[in-house]
C-alpha positions as CSV (number, residue, x, y, z in Angstrom):
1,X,0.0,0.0,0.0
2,X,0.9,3.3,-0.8
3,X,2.1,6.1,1.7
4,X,0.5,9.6,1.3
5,X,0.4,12.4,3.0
6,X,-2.9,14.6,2.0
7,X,-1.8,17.5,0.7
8,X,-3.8,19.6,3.1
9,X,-1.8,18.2,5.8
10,X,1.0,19.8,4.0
11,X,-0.8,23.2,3.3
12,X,-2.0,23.4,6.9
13,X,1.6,23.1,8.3
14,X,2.3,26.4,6.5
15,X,-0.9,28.4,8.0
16,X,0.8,27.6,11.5
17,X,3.6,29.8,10.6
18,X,1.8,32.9,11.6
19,X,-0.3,34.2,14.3
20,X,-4.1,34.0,13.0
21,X,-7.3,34.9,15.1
22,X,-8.6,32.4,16.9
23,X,-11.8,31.8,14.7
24,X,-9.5,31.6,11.7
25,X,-8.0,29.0,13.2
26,X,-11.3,27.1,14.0
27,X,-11.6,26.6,10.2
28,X,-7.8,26.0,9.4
29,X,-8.2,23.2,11.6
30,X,-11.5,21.9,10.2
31,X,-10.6,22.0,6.5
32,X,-7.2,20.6,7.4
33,X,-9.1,17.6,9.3
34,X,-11.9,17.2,7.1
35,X,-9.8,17.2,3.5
36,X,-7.3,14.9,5.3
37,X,-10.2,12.5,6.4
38,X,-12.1,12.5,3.2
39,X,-8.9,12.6,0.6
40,X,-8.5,9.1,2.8
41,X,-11.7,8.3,2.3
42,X,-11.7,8.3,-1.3
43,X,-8.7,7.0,-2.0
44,X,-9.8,3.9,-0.4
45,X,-12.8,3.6,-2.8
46,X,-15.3,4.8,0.7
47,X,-15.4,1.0,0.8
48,X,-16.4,-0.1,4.1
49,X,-14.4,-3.2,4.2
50,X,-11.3,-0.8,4.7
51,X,-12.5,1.4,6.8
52,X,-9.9,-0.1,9.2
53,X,-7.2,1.5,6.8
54,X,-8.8,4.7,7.0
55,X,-8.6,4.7,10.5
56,X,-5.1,3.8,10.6
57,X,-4.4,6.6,8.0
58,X,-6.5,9.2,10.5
59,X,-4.2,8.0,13.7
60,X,-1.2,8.8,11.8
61,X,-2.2,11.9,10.9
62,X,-3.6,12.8,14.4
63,X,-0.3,12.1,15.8
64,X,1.6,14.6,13.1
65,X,-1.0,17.3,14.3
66,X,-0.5,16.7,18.2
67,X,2.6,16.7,17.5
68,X,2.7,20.0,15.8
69,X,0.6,21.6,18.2
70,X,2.2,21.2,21.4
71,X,5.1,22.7,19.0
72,X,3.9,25.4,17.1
73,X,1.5,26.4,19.2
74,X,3.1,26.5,23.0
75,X,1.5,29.5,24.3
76,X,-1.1,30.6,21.8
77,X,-4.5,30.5,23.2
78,X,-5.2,29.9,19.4
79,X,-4.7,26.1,19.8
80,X,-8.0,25.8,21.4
81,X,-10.0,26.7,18.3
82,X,-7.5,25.1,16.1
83,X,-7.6,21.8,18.5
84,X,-11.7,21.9,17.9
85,X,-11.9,22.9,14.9
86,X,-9.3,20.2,13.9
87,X,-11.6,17.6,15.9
88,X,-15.2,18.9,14.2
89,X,-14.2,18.5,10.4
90,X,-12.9,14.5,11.6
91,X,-16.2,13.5,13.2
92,X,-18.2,15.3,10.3
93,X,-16.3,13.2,8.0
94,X,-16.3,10.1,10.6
95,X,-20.5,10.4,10.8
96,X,-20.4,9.9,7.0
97,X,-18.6,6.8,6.8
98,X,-20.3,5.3,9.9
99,X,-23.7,6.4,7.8
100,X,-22.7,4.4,4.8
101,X,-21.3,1.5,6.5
102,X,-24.1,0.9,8.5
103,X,-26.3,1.2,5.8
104,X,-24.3,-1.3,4.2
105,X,-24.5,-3.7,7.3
106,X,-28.4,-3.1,7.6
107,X,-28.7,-4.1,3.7
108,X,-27.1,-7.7,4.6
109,X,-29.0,-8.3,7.5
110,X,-32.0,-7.5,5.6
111,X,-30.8,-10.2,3.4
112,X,-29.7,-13.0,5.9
113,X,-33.0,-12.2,7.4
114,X,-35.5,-12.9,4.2
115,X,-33.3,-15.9,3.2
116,X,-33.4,-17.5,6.8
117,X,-37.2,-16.7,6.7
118,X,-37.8,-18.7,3.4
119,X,-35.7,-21.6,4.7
120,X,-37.7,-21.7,7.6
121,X,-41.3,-21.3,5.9
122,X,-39.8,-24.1,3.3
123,X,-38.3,-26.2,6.2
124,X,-42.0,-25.7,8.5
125,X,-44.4,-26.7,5.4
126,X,-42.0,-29.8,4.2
127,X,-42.2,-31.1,8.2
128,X,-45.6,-29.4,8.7
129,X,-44.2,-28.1,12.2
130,X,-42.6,-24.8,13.0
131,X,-38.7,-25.5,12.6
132,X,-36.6,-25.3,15.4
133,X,-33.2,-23.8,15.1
134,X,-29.7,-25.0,17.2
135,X,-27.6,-22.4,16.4
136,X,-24.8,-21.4,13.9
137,X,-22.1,-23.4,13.8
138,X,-20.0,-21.0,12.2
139,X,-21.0,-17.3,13.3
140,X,-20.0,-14.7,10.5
141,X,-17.8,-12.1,11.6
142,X,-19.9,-9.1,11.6
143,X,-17.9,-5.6,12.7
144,X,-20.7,-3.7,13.0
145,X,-23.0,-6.3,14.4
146,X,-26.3,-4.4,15.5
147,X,-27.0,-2.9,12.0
148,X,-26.5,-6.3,10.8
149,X,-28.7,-7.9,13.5
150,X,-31.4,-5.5,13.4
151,X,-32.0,-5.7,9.8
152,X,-31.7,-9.5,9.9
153,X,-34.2,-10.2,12.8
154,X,-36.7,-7.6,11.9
155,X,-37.0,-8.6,8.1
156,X,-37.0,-12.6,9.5
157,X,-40.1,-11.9,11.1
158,X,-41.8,-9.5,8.4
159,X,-41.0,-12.2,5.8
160,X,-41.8,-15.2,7.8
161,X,-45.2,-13.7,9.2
162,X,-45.6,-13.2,5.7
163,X,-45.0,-16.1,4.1
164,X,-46.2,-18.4,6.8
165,X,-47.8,-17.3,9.6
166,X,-49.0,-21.1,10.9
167,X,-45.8,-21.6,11.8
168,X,-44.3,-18.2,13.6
169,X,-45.9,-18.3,16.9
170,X,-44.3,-20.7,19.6
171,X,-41.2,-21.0,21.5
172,X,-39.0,-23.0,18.4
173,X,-40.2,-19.7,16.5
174,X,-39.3,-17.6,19.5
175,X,-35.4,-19.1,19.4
176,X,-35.6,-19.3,15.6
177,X,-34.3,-15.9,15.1
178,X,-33.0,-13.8,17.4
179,X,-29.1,-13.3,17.8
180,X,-28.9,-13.7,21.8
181,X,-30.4,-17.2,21.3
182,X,-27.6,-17.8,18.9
183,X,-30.6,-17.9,16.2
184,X,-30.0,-17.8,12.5
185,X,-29.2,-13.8,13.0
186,X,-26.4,-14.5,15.5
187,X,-22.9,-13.0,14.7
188,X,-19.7,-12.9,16.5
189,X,-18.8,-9.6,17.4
190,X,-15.1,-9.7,17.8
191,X,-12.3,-10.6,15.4
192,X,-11.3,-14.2,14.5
């Protein structure tokens, strides 16, 4: 992977050169956070799958700027606004990602959801019995597990109430589903 250092980065270095007003300085620190963030951003394609990347890139890049404020700025009350301003254009960028991606977890839930509710209204009319459920085997890894969860249990029971209700009352319907009873919308939540 390649190593690159957002050219705002490199433009904000020189505004610290000079004494600005502290409202200035607000917004030299938001454009220089929020260009840095969102250059990263689309240079890794805004693909969620690398959103750990991004966030390695964004650590590096907080460091420089700590690093540059406790020396360029030592003793210039203007490091406040530049400090928040820096931290407002990285969570304004940070919200955006966190939107998509969890849109993008909520989308396969949704999935894993309709496609374990037509395996179970399938499974229910070949035995003629609601279908009971003993857990995943294998969990998926899912990073951003309540998106995925939510989507995936509330669509199972949409679809399934749907497609057949004679067989989605009862407590083997009741563990069917849901992730805490390791149901078909169960996920592990940390890393393999």
């Amino acid at each position: 992977m390649k190593k690159f250092i957002p050219l705002v980065l490199i433009l904000g270095t020189l505004f610290w050169g000079f004494q600005a007003h502290a409202a200035d300085m607000y917004n030299v620190g938001r454009n220089a956070s929020s260009r840095a963030a969102e250059s990263a951003w689309m240079n890794l394609g805004r693909q969620c799958t690398r959103a750990d990347i991004l966030l390695k890139i964004l650590t590096n890049a907080v460091n420089r700027v700590t690093k540059r404020i406790r020396r360029d700025f030592k003793g210039n009350i203007a490091a406040q606004e530049f400090g928040a301003g820096y931290i407002d254009g990285l969570v304004n960028v940070l919200d955006d990602v966190v939107a998509l991606c969890t849109a993008e977890c909520t989308k396969i839930g949704n999935f894993a959801g309709q496609a374990a509710a037509e395996i179970f209204c399938a499974v229910g009319d070949a035995i003629d019995n609601t279908p009971s459920f003993v857990g995943l085997r294998d969990k998926p890894n899912i990073v951003c597990g309540e998106p995925y969860k939510m989507g995936c249990e509330s669509n199972f029971v949409m679809e399934s109430v749907q497609m057949c209700p004679k067989w989605t009352s009862g407590p083997n319907y009741d563990h069917y589903y849901p992730a805490s009873e390791n149901g078909c919308c169960a996920y592990n939540d940390s890393p393999h």
